[in-house]
C-alpha positions as CSV (number, residue, x, y, z in Angstrom):
1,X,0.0,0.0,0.0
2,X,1.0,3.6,-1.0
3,X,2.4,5.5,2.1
4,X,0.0,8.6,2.8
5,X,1.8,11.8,1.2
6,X,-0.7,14.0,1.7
7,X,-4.6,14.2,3.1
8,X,-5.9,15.5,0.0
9,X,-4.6,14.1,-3.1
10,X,-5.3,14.0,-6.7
11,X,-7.0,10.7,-6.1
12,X,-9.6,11.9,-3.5
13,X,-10.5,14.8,-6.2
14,X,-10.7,11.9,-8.8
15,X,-13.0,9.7,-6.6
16,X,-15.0,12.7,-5.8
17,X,-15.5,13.4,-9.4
18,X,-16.3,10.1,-9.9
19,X,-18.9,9.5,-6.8
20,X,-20.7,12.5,-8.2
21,X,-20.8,11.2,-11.9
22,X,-22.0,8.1,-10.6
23,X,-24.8,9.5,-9.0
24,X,-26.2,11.4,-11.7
25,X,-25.8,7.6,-13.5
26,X,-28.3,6.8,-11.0
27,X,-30.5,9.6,-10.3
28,X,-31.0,9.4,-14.4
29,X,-31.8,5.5,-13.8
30,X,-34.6,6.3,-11.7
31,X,-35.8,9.2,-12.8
32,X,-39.4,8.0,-14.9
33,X,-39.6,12.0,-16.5
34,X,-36.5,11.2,-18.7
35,X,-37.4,9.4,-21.8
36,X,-34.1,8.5,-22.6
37,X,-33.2,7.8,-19.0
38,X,-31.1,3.9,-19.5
39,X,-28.9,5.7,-22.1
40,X,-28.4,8.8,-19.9
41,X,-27.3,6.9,-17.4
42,X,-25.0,4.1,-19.0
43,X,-23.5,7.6,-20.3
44,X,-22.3,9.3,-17.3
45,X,-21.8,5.6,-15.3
46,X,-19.2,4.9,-18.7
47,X,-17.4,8.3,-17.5
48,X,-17.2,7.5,-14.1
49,X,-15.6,5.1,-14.7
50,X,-12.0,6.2,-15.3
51,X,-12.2,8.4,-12.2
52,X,-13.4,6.0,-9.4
53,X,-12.1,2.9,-11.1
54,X,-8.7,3.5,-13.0
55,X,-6.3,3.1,-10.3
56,X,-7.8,-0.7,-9.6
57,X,-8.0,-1.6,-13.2
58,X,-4.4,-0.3,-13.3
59,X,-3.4,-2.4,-10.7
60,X,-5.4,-5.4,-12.1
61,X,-5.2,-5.5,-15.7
62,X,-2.1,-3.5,-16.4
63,X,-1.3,-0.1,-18.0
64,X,-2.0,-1.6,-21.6
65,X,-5.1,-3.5,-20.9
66,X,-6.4,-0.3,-18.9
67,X,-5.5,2.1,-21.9
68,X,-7.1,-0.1,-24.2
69,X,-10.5,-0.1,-22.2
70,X,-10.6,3.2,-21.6
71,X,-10.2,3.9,-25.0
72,X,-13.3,1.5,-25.9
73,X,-15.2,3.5,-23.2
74,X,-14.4,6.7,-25.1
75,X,-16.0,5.6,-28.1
76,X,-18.7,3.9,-26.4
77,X,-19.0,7.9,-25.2
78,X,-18.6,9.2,-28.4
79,X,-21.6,6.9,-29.9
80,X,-23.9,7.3,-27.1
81,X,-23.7,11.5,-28.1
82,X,-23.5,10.8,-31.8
83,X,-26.8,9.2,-31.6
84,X,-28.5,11.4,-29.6
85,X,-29.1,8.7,-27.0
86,X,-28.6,11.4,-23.8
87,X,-31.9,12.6,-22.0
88,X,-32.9,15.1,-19.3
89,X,-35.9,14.8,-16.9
90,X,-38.6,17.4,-16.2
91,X,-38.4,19.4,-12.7
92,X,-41.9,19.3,-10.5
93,X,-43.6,22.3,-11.2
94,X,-44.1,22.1,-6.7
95,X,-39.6,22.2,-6.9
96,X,-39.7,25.1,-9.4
97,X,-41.8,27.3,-6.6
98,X,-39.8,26.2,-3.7
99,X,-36.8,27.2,-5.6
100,X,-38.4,30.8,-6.7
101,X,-39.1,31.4,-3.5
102,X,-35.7,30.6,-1.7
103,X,-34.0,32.7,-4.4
104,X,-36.3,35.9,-4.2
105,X,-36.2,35.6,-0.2
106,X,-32.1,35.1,-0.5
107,X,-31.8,37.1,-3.3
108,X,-27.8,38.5,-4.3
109,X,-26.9,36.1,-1.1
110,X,-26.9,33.2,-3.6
111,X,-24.1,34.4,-5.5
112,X,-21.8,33.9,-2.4
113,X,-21.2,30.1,-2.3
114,X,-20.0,30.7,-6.2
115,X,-17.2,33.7,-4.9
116,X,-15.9,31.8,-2.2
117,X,-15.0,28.9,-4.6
118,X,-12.0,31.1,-6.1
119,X,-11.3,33.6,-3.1
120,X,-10.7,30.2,-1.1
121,X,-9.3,28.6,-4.2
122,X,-6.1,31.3,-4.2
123,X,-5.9,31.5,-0.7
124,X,-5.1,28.1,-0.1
125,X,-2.7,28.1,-3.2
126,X,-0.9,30.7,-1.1
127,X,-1.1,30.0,2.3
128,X,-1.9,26.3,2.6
129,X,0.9,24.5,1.4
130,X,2.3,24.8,5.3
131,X,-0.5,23.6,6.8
132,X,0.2,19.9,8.0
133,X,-1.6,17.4,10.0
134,X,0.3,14.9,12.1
135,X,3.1,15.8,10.3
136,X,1.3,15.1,6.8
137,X,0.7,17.9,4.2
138,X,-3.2,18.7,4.1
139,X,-3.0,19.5,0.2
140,X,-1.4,17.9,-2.3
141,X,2.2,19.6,-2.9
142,X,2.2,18.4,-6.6
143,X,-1.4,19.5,-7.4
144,X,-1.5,22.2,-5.1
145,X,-4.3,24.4,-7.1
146,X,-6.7,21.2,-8.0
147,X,-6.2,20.1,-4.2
148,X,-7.0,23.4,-3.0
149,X,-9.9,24.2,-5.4
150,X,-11.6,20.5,-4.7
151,X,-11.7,21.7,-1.0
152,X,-13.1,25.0,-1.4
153,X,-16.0,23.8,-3.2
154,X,-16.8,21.3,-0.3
155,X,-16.5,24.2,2.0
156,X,-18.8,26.0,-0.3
157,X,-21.1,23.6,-0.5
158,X,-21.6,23.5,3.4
159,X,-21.5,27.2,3.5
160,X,-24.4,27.1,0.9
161,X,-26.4,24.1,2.7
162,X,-26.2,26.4,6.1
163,X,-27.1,29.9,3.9
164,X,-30.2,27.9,2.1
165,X,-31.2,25.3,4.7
166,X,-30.6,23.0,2.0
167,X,-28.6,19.4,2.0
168,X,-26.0,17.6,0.3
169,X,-28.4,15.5,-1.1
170,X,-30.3,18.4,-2.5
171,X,-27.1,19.4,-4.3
172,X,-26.5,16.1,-5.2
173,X,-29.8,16.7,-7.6
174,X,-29.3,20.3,-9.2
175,X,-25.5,18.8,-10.2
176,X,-27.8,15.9,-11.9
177,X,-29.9,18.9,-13.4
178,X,-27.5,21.2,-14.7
179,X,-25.1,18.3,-16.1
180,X,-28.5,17.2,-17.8
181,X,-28.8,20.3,-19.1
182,X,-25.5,21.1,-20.5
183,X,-24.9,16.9,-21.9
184,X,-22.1,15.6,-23.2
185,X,-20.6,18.7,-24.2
186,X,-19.5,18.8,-20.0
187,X,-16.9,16.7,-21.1
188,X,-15.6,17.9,-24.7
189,X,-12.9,19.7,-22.8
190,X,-11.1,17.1,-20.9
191,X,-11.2,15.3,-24.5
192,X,-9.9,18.2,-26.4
193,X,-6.7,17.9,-23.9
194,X,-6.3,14.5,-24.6
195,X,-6.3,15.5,-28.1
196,X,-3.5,18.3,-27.9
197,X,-1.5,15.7,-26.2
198,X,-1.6,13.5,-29.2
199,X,-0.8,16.2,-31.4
200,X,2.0,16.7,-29.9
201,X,3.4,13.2,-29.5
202,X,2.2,13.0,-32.8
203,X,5.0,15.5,-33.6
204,X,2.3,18.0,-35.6
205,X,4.4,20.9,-34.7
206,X,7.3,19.3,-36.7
207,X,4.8,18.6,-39.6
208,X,3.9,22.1,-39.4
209,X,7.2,23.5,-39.3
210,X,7.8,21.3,-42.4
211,X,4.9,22.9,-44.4
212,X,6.0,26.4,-43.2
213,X,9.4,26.1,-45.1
214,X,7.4,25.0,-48.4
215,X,5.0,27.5,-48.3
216,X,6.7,30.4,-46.9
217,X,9.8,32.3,-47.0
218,X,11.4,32.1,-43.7
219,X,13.3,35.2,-44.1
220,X,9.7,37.1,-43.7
221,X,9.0,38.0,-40.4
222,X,6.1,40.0,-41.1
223,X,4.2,36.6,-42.8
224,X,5.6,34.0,-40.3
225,X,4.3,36.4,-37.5
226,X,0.3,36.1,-39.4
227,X,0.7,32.4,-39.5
228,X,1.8,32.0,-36.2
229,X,-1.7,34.2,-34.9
230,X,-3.8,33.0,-37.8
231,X,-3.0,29.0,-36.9
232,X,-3.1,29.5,-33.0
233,X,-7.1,30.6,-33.8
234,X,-7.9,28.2,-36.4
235,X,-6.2,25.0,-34.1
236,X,-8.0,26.4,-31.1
237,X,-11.5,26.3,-33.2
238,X,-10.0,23.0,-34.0
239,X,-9.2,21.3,-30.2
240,X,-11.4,24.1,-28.4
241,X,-8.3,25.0,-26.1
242,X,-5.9,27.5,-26.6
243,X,-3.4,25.5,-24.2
244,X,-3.7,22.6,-26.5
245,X,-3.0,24.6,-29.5
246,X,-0.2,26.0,-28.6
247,X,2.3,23.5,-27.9
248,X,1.8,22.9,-31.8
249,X,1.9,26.1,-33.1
250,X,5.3,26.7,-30.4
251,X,7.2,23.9,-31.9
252,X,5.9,24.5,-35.3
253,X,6.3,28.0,-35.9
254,X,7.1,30.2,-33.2
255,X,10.9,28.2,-31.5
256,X,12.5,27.5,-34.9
257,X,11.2,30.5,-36.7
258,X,10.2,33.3,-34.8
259,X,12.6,32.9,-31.4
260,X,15.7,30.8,-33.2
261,X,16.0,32.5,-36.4
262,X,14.8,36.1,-35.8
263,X,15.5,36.4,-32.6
264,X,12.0,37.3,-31.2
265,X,11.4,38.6,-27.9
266,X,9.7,35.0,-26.2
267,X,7.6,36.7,-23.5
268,X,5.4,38.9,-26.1
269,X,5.5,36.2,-28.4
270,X,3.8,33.5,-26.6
271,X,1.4,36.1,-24.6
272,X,0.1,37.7,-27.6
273,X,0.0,34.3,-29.1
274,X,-2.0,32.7,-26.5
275,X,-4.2,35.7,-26.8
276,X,-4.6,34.6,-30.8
277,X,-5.6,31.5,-29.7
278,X,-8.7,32.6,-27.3
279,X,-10.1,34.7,-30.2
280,X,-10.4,31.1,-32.0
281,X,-11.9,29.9,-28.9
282,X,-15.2,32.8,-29.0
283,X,-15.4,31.7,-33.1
284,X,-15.8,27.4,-32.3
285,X,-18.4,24.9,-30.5
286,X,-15.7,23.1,-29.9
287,X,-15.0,25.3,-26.6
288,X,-18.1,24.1,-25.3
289,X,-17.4,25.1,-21.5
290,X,-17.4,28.7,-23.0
291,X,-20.1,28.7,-25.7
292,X,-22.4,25.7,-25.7
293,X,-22.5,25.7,-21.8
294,X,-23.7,29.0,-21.6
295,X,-26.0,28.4,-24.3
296,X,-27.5,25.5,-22.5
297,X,-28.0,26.7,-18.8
298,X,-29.2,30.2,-20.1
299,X,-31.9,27.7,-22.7
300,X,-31.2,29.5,-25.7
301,X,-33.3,28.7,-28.3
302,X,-30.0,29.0,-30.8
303,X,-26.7,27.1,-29.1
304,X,-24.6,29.2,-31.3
305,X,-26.1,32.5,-30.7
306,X,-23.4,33.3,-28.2
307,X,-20.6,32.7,-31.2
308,X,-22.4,34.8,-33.3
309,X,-22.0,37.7,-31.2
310,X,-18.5,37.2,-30.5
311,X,-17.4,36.7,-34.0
312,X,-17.1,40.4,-34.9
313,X,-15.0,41.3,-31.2
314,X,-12.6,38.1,-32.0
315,X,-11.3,39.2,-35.4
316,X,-10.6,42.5,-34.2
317,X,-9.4,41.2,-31.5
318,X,-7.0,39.0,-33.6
319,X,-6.2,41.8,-35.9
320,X,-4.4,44.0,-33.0
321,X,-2.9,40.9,-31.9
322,X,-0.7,40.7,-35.2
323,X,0.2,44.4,-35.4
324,X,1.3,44.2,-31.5
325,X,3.2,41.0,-32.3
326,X,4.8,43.3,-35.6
327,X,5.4,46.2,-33.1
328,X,6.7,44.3,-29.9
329,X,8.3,41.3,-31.0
């Protein structure tokens, strides 16, 4: 058995993750109002399954075996969604009053629980990795910020269940709602970092540096410094993630190009391009958690109303991007 390096690990946050998945499975299961309730919850009790599972079937089967399965269980994921197969149930018109109610009688109090999550969230990243019990770290000192943000939303979540008179089982059900409501798209951008991984152990950024030197003249800083913006949008409307697109578009374009051969100023050059890549991120569905998420918990009638309306802001957003990057770089 592992010796105990800290009291909160990456692995409690995973089983968390992975209790709370399973009990949206279940809720689903039961829940008569949700026509497609068997296929809803087969989805989410497939995703759960890496998080409250992996470690044993690690243990069990091996790291191949494991990889193998959890690569069935993607697709398996990705077929369930393809086919429309994912439900939500309808909320009693009797829970829809009682929640009126409690939010007109609480009113801007309700926004409290949400502000403590990050104020708490940085002030354990700052303060808490000297706090020890029986000589053990409380957080975990390699994933100090996940550690510290898993326990401030448990502490927010009391803090809310004291403020509302509510439970944890309560909570429990509005998670089951609101991941109803948003679908599989909750989970498009875990999957989208998965994918920037394999583009880079894919080596893409060498491909891409490849094509650079047949298409354009590395001598022109002016064009390699519009690629470099133009691809970090148009691979972030690709993965959704600006974070995943860059490692790419760094080893493709910016390191052998930009830094190595005209001797760019790094710091500017990989601000302003990480700034490129979120104006890709307001133009694509693929950045669910920022478009389609919105879209769904706001009930839009149009899920790409929000993109629409940031179209316009990104490319001009873009544009000053490339004549800063000219300027500064």
């Amino acid at each position: 058995m592992n010796a105990l390096h800290s009291w909160i690990s990456i692995d409690i946050v995973f089983y968390l993750v992975g209790a709370l998945l399973l009990a949206v499975s279940v809720l689903n299961a039961i829940d008569r109002s949700n026509p497609k309730r068997y296929t809803t919850a087969l989805f989410w009790f497939l995703f759960s399954i890496g998080f409250l599972f992996g470690d044993l079937l690690i243990m069990t089967l091996g790291k191949s075996t494991t990889y193998r399965l959890i690569g069935v269980i993607v697709m398996l994921l990705a077929v369930l969604a393809g086919a429309n197969l994912l439900g939500s149930g309808q909320t009693k018109s009797t829970e829809v009053e009682a929640k009126q109610a409690s939010a007109n009688r609480l009113g801007n109090k309700l926004f409290l629980p949400a502000v403590f999550i990050p104020v708490i969230t940085v002030l354990l990243t700052l303060l808490g990795k000297n706090i020890a019990i029986a000589g053990i770290p409380l957080l975990d000192p390699k994933n100090l910020t996940l550690a510290c943000l898993a326990l401030a939303c448990v502490l927010s979540l009391g803090f809310a269940c004291v403020m509302t008179t509510g439970t944890p089982n309560e909570s429990i059900k509005e998670a089951r709602r609101l991941v109803d409501a948003v679908g599989w798209t909750l989970i498009l951008p875990m999957m989208l970092a998965m994918l920037g991984g394999v583009f880079v152990v894919a080596k893409t950024g060498v491909s891409i540096q490849a094509l650079v030197s047949t298409l354009v003249n590395p001598e022109s800083r002016v064009a390699l410094i519009i690629i470099y913006a133009l691809g970090m949008a148009l691979f972030t409307m690709i993965m959704g993630n600006a974070f995943a697109a860059f490692p790419v578009m760094a080893a493709g374009i910016a390191l052998p190009f930009l830094i190595v051969q005209h001797h760019a100023n790094p710091a500017p050059l990989v601000a302003l391009g990480m700034l490129s890549g979120y104006c890709g991120t307001l133009m694509t569905p693929m950045a669910a958690n920022f478009n389609i998420v919105p879209a769904a918990l706001l009930e839009l009638k149009d899920k790409y109303q929000i993109i629409r309306y940031q179209i316009p802001t990104a490319i001009g957003v873009l544009i000053c991007n490339i004549l800063l990057m000219i300027a500064l770089v």
